[in-house]
C-alpha positions as CSV (number, residue, x, y, z in Angstrom):
1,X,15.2,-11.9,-6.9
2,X,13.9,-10.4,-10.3
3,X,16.7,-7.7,-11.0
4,X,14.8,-4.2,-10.6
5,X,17.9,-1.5,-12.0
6,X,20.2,-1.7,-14.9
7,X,23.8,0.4,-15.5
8,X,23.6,1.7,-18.9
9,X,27.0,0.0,-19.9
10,X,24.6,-3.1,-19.9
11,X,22.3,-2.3,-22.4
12,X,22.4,-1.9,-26.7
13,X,25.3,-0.8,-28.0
14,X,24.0,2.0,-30.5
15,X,25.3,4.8,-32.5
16,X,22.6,7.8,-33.0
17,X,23.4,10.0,-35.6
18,X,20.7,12.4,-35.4
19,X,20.1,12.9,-31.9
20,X,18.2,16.0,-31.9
21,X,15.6,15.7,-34.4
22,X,11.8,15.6,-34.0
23,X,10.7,14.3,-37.3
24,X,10.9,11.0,-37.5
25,X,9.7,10.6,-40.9
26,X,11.6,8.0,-43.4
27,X,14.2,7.8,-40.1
28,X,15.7,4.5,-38.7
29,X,14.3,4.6,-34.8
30,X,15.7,2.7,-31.6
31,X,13.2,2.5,-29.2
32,X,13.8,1.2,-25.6
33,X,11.4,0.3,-23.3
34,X,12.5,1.1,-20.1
35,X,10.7,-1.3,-17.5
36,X,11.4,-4.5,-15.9
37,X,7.6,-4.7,-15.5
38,X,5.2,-6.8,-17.6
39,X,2.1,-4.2,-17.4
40,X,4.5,-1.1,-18.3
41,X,5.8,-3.1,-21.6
42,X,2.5,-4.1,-22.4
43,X,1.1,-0.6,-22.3
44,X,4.0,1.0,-24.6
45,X,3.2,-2.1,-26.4
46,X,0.0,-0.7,-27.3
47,X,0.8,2.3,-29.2
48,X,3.5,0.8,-31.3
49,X,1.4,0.8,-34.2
50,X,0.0,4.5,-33.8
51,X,3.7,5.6,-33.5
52,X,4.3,3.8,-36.9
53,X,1.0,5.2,-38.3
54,X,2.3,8.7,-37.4
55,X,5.5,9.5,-37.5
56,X,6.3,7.0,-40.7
57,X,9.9,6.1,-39.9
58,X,11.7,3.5,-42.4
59,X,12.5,1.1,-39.7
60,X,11.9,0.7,-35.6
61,X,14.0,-1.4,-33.5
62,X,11.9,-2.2,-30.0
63,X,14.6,-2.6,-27.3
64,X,12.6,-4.5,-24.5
65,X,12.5,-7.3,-21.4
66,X,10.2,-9.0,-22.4
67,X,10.9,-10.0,-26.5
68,X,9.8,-13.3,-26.0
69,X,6.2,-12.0,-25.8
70,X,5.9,-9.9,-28.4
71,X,5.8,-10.3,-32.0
72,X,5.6,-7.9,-34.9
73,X,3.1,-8.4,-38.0
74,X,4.8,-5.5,-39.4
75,X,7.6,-5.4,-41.1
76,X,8.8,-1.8,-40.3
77,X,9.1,-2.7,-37.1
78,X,10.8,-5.3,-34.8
79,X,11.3,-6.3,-31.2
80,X,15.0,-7.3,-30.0
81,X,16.4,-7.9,-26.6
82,X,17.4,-5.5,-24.4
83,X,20.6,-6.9,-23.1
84,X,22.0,-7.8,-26.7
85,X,25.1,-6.9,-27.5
86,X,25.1,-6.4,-31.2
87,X,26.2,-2.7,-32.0
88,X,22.9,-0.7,-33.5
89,X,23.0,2.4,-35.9
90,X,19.9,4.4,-36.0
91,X,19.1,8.1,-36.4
92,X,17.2,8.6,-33.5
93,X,17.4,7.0,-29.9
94,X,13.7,7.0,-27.9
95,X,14.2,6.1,-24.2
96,X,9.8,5.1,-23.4
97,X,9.5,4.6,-19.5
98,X,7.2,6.4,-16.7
99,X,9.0,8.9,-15.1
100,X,7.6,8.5,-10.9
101,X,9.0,11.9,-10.6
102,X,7.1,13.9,-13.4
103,X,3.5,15.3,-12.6
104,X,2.8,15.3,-15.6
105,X,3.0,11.1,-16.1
106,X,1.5,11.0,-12.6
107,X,-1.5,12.9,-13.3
108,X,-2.1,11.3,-16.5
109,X,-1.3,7.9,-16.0
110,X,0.9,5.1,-18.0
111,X,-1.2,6.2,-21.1
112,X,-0.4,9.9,-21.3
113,X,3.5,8.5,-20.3
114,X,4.4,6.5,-23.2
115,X,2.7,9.1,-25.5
116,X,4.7,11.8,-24.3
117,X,7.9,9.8,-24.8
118,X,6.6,8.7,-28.0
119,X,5.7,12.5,-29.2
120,X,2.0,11.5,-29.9
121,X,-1.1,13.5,-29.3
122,X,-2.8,12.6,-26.6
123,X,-5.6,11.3,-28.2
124,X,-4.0,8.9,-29.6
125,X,-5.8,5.4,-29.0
126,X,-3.7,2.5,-28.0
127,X,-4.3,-1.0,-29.5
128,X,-4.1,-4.3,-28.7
129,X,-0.3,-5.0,-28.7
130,X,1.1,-7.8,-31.2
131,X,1.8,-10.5,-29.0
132,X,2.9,-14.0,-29.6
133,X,0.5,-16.0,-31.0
134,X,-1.8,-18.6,-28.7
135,X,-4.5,-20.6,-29.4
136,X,-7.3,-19.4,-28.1
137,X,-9.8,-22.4,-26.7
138,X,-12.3,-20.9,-24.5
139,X,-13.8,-23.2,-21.6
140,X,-16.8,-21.6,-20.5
141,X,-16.4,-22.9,-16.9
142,X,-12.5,-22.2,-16.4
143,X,-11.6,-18.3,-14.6
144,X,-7.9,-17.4,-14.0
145,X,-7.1,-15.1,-11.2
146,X,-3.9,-13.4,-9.9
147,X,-4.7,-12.1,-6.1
148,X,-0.8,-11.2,-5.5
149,X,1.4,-8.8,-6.6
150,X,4.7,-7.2,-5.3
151,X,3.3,-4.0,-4.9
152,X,1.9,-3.8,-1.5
153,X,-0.9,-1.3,-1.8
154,X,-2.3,-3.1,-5.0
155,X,-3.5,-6.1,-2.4
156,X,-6.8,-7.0,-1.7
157,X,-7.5,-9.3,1.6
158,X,-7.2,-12.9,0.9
159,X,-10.9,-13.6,2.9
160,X,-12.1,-11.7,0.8
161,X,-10.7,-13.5,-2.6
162,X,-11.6,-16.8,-0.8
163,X,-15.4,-15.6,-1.0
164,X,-15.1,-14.9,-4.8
165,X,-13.3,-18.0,-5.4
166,X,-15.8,-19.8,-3.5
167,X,-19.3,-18.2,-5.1
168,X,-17.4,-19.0,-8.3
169,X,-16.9,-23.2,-7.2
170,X,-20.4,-22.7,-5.8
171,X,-21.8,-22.4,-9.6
172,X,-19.6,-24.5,-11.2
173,X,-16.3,-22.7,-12.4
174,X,-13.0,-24.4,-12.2
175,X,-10.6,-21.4,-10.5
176,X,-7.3,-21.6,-11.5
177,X,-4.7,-19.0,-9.3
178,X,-2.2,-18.1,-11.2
179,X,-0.1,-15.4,-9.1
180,X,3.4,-16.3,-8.8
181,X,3.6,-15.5,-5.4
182,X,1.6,-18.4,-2.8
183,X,1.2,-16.2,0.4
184,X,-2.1,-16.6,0.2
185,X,-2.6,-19.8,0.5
186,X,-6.3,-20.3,-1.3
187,X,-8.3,-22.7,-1.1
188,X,-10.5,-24.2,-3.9
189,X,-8.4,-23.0,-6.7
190,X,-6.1,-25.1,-8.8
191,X,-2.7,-23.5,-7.8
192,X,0.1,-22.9,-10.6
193,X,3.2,-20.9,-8.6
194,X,6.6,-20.1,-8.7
195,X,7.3,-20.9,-12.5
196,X,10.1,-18.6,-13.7
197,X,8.1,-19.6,-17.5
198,X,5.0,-17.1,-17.8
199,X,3.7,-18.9,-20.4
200,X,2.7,-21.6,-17.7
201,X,-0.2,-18.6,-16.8
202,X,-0.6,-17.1,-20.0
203,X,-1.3,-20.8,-21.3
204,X,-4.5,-20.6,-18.7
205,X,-5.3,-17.0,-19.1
206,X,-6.0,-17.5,-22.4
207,X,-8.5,-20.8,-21.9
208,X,-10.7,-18.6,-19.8
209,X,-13.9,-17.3,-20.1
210,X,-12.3,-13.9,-17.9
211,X,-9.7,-13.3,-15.9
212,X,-9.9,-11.4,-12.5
213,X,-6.9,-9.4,-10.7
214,X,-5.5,-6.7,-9.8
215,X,-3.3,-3.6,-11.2
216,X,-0.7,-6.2,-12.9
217,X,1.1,-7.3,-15.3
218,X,-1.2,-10.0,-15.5
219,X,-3.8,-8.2,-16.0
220,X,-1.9,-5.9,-18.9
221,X,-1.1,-9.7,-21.0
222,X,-4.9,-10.9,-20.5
223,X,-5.9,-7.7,-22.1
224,X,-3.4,-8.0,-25.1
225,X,-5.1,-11.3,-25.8
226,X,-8.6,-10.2,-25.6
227,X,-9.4,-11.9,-22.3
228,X,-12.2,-9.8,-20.8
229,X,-10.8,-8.1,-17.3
230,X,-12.1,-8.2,-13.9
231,X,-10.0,-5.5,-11.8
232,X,-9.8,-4.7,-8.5
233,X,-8.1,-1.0,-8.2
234,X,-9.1,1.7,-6.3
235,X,-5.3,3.2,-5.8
236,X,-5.4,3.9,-9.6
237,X,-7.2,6.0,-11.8
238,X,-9.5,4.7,-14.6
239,X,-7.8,6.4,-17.3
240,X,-4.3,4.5,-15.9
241,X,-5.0,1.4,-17.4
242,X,-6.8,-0.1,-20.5
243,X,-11.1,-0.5,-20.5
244,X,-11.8,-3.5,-18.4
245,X,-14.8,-4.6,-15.7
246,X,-13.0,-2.2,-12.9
247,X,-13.9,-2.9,-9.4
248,X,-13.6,0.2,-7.2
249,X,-15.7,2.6,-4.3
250,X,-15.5,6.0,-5.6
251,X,-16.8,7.1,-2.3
252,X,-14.0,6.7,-0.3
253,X,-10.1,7.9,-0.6
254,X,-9.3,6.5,-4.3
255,X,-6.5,6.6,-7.0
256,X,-3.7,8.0,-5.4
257,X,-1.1,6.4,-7.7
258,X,-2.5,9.1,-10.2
259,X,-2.5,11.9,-7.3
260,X,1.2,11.5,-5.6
261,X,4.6,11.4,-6.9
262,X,6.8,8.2,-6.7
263,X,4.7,6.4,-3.7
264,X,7.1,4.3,-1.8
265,X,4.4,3.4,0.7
266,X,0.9,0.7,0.9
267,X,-1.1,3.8,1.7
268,X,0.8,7.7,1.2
269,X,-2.7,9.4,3.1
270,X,-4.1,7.4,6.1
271,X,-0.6,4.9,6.9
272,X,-1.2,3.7,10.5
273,X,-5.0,4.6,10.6
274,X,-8.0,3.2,10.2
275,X,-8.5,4.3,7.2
276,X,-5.3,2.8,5.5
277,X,-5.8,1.7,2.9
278,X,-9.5,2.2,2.8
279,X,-9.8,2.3,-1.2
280,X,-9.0,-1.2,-1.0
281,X,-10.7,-2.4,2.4
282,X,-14.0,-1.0,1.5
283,X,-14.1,-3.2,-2.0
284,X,-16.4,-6.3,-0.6
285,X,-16.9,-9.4,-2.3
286,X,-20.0,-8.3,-3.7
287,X,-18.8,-5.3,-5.4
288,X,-16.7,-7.5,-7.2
289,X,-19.6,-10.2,-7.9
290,X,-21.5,-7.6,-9.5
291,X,-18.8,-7.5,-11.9
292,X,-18.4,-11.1,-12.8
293,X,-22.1,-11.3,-13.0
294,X,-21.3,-8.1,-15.6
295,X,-18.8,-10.1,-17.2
296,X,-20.3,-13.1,-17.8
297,X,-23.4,-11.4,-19.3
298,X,-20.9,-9.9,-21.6
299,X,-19.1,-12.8,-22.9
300,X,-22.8,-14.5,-23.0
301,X,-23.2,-12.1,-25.9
């Protein structure tokens, strides 16, 4: 079981001798990003580099989960591990996380989160985190896809990926699944599941002409390496993740991750109706063609 909740006695050891300030200028910064979650590190990820560009601090230490995927370029700044225990000096302490209780990061999504932790205007423009470097061989005939996740309402109905994967077989692709989770059970795909290593998916994700999934972390790493996103959401909100091919049906209940507080259930609205649920049910396998075909125009070019 991945461990979801840390105690604090756990974490860095750090002194922070200027606690209280707001100008970060020529300062020595701890930041810590507070997520067990792929996606979430990915996304603070992204605005490292604005944060340097605007505040200017002398050095940034990058507390984080997941240090063995990303790498700095820039020497101001660094990525350590989040369960070191090496005592840390800095002036300033940043704690960068979603809060599920604040309206504010509801409404405005994982974006307008880690700027508000990161005191950044908000329209600030993320970038492609600095990640560990891959080689990037495109084959033109290979898609990755992720059709699981552990978050319940993110799920789209396995017929329904078994059409896509099919269509996709149908014209010649080679699918490779790449969830960790195998409830599923797909056919037609080349299955690579259960490996605690996720370079064993990120090695495929970045052979592929796209990838196609959900709201993931998946999803989050593809998009750091500049593989072009096919997503199926309709319980977020556009503006809650980065530009990708977005599957969704606008015309139905939508987005309620960027609507409701802390959501603990597959469907906060219509649970136990018929319409549970419904911003998923409603996507057909068509809906998401239309997409691929997008996609594949796009990378044609």
């Amino acid at each position: 079981m991945v461990k979801r909740h840390y105690e604090q006695d756990e974490l860095l050891d750090y002194v922070e001798n200027d606690p209280n300030t707001k100008d970060l200028f020529g300062k020595t910064i701890l930041l810590h990003f507070d997520s067990f979650c792929l996606g979430d590190t990915i996304c603070f990820a992204s605005l490292i580099e604005p944060f340097i560009d605007y505040h200017k601090p002398k050095k940034v230490l990058i507390s984080t989960f997941f240090p063995h995927l990303l790498k700095s370029n820039n020497d101001v700044y660094e990525y350590i591990n989040a369960n070191q225990k090496k005592k840390i000096i800095v002036d300033k302490f940043i704690d960068v996380g979603y809060d599920k209780n604040s309206i504010n990061h509801t409404l405005g999504g994982m974006f307008y989160a880690t700027k508000e932790c990161l005191m950044l205007p908000q329209n600030t423009k993320p970038v492609k985190p600095s990640v560990i470097p891959k080689e990037i061989n495109t084959k033109l005939n290979k898609v990755t896809i992720a059709p699981e996740s552990l978050k319940e309402i993110a799920q789209w109905n396995k017929d329904a990926w078994q059409t896509i994967i099919n269509e996709l077989v149908k014209h010649n692709y080679d699918v490779y699944n790449v969830s960790y989770e195998n409830t599923m059970n797909l056919q037609n795909v080349k299955g690579f599941h259960g490996h605690d290593d996720i370079n064993v998916a990120l090695d495929h994700i970045v052979e592929s002409r796209f990838f196609i999934g959900l709201s993931s972390g998946l999803a989050w790493i593809a998009w750091a390496y500049d593989i072009p996103v096919v997503m199926i959401s309709g319980f977020t909100k556009d503006h809650n993740e980065f530009d990708c091919f977005r599957v969704k049906n606008p015309n139905v209940c939508n987005g309620c991750f960027n609507i409701f507080q802390n959501i603990k259930t597959k469907c906060p609205i219509f649970l136990g109706t018929n319409r549970e649920n419904e911003c998923h049910k409603t996507i057909t396998p068509q809906m998401v063609i239309d997409q691929i075909n997008s996609v594949i125009a796009f990378t044609n070019n």
